[in-house]
C-alpha positions as CSV (number, residue, x, y, z in Angstrom):
1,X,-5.7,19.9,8.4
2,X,-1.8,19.9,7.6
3,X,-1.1,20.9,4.2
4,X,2.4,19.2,4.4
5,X,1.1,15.6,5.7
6,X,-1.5,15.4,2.8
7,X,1.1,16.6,0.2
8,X,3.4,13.7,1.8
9,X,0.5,11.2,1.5
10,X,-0.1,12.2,-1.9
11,X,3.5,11.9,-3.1
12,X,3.8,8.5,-1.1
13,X,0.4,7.3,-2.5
14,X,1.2,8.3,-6.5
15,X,3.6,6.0,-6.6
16,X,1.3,2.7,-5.2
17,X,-0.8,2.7,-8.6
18,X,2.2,2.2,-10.4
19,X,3.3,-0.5,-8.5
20,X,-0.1,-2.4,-8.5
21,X,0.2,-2.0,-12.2
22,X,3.8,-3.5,-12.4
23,X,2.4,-6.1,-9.8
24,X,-0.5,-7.0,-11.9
25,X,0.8,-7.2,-15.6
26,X,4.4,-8.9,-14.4
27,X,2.4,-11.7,-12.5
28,X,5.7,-11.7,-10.8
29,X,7.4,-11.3,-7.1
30,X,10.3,-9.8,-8.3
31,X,12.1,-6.9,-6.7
32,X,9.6,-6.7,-3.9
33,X,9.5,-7.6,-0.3
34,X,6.2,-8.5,1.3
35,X,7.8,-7.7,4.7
36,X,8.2,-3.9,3.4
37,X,4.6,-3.8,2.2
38,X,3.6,-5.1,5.7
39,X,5.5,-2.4,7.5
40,X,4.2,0.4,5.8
41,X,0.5,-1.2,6.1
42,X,1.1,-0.9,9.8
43,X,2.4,2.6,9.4
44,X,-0.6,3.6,7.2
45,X,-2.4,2.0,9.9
46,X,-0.7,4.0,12.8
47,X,-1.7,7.3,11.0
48,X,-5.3,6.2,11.1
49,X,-5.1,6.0,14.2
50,X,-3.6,8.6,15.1
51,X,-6.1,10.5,13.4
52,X,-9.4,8.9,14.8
53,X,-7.6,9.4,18.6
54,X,-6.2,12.8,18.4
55,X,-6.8,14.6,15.2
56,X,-9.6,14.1,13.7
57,X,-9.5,15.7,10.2
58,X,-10.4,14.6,6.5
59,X,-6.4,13.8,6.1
60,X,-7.6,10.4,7.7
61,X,-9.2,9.8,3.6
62,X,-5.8,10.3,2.4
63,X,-4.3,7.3,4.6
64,X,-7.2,5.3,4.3
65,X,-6.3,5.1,0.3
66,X,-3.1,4.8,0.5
67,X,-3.3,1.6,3.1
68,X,-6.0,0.2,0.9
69,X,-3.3,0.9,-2.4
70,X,-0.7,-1.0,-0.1
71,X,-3.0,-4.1,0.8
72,X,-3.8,-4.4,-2.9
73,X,-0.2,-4.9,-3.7
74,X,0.1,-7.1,-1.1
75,X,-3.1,-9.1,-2.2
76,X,-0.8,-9.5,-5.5
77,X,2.7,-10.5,-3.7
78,X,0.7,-13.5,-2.4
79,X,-1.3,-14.2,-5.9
80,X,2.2,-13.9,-8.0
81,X,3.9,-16.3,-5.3
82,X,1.3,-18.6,-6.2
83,X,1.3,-18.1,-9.3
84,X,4.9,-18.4,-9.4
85,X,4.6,-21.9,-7.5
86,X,1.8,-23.5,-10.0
87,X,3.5,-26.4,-12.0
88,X,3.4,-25.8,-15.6
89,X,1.0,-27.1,-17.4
């Protein structure tokens, strides 16, 4: 296991909680772009790979969480552009 590429997935995967929670309590779109949030999915998703076909190690945890972290805040892009769409009632 490489000490730097779990201390770089656990700096890049503190900051995702904070963002579900702005994401959550804002009910808004705001200041984010879903195409970002896609392209780092697919990069979490690359490092899993890259993991299960040449290194297989328990760093593979570490961007397992932070993809499923990402796909949350994605989950709540869509449900805030919803939201955001509803008519007023």
């Amino acid at each position: 296991m490489s000490f730097f590429e779990i201390t770089m997935l656990v700096c890049f995967g503190a900051a995702w909680p904070f963002s579900i929670h702005k994401a959550w309590t804002s009910r808004s779109t705001g200041g984010k772009s879903v195409a970002f949030l896609w392209v780092i999915l697919v990069g979490y998703f690359a490092g899993i790979a890259h993991k299960v076909l040449h290194s297989r190690d328990l760093v593979i945890a570490f961007y397992a969480l932070n993809a499923l972290m990402v796909a949350i805040d994605i989950a709540l892009w869509y449900r805030n552009r919803r939201l955001a769409a509803a008519p007023a009632c």
